[in-house]
N, C-alpha and C positions, 0 to 999 in steps of 0.2 A: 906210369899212368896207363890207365884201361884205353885201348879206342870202343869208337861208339860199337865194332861189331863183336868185340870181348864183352862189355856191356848185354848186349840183345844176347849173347850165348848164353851169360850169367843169368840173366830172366828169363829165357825162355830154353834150357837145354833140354837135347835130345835124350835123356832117359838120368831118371834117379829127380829126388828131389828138387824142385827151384829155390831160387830165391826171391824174397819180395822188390817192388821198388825200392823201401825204407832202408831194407837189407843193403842195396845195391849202392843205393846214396852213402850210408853208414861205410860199406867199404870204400867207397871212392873220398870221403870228405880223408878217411884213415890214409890213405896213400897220399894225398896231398900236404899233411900236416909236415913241418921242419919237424927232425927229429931234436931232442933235448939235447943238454947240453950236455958233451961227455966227457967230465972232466977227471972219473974214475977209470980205472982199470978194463972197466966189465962194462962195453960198448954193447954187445950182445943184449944183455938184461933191461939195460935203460930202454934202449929201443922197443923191446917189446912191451913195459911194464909202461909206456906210457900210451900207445892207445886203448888197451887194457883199459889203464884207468880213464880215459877220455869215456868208452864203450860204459864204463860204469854208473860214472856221472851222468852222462846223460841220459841210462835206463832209468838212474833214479831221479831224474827231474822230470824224465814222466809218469814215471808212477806216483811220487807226489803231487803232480799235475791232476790224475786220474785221481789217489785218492780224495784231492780239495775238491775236483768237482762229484764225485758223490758224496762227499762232505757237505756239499752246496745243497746239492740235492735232497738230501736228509733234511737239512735244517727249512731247506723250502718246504718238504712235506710236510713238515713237524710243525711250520706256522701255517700251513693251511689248513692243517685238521684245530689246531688251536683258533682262526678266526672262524672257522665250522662252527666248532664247540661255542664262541662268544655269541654267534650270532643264533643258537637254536639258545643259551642261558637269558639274552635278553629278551626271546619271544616268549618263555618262562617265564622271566620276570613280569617282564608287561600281563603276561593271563592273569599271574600270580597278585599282581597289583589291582587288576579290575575284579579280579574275586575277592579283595580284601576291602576294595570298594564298596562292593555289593552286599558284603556282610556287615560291615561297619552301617550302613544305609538301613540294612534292616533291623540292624540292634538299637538305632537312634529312635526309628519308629519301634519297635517294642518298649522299648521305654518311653516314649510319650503314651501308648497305649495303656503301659503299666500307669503311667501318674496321673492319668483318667480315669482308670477302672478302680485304682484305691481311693482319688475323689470322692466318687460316684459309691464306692462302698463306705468310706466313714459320711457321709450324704444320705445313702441307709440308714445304717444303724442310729443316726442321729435322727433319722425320723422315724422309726422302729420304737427307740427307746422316749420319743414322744407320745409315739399311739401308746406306746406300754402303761406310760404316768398317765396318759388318760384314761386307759382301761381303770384303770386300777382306779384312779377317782372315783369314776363314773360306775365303779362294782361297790365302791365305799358309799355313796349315795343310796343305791340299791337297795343295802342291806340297809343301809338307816331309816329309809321309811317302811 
């Protein structure tokens, strides 16, 4: 086991690369570990192949760590621009529906206008083709006396 001033040497040495805390931790949890069980030949191999594989597992339980939360993160973006998206399609909708208002409003009056103005035109001609039958009498008298 490290003491605490083998520690501070390892984090903070006098020239060439350091190492991190994490680093530091990672070797220290690695000397603490009971070695496996050696009930093969080959004491050598066991022993190294198991922190090996400890170092391994737990790189990759954070890097799937890391990729679930930008995983998270995607999918949080991806429903924010999607409730974006719903909330500019309903103020669409809503215009879309008060313009559809507004034209249905004016087509109702055009056509009451239209079954006024054809009224008002067979009302014409019906009185047209009255003055007409009078003319016509009244040019038939004319000519008879």
């Amino acid at each position: 086991m490290l003491s605490a001033r083998e520690a501070i040497q390892l984090e903070h040495p006098g020239h060439g690369p350091g190492l991190t805390a994490n680093e530091i931790q990672e070797l220290l949890s690695l000397l603490q570990y009971p070695s496996p069980c050696q009930n093969s030949g080959s004491r050598g191999s066991n022993q190294a192949v198991y922190p090996t594989d400890e170092r391994k597992r737990k790189r990759r339980m954070e890097l799937n760590r890391e990729s679930a939360r930008r995983s998270r993160l995607r999918r949080k973006k991806h429903l924010e621009g999607l409730t974006q998206q719903l909330n500019r399609l309903k103020i669409e909708n809503r215009e879309l529906q008060n313009r559809l208002g507004s034209i249905i409003n004016q087509s109702h009056a055009l056509w009451r206008e239209n079954d006024h103005l054809m009224s008002e035109s067979m009302a014409l001609k019906a009185r047209l083709s009255g003055l007409r039958h009078l003319l016509v009498a009244m040019n038939a008298m004319q000519q008879a006396q």
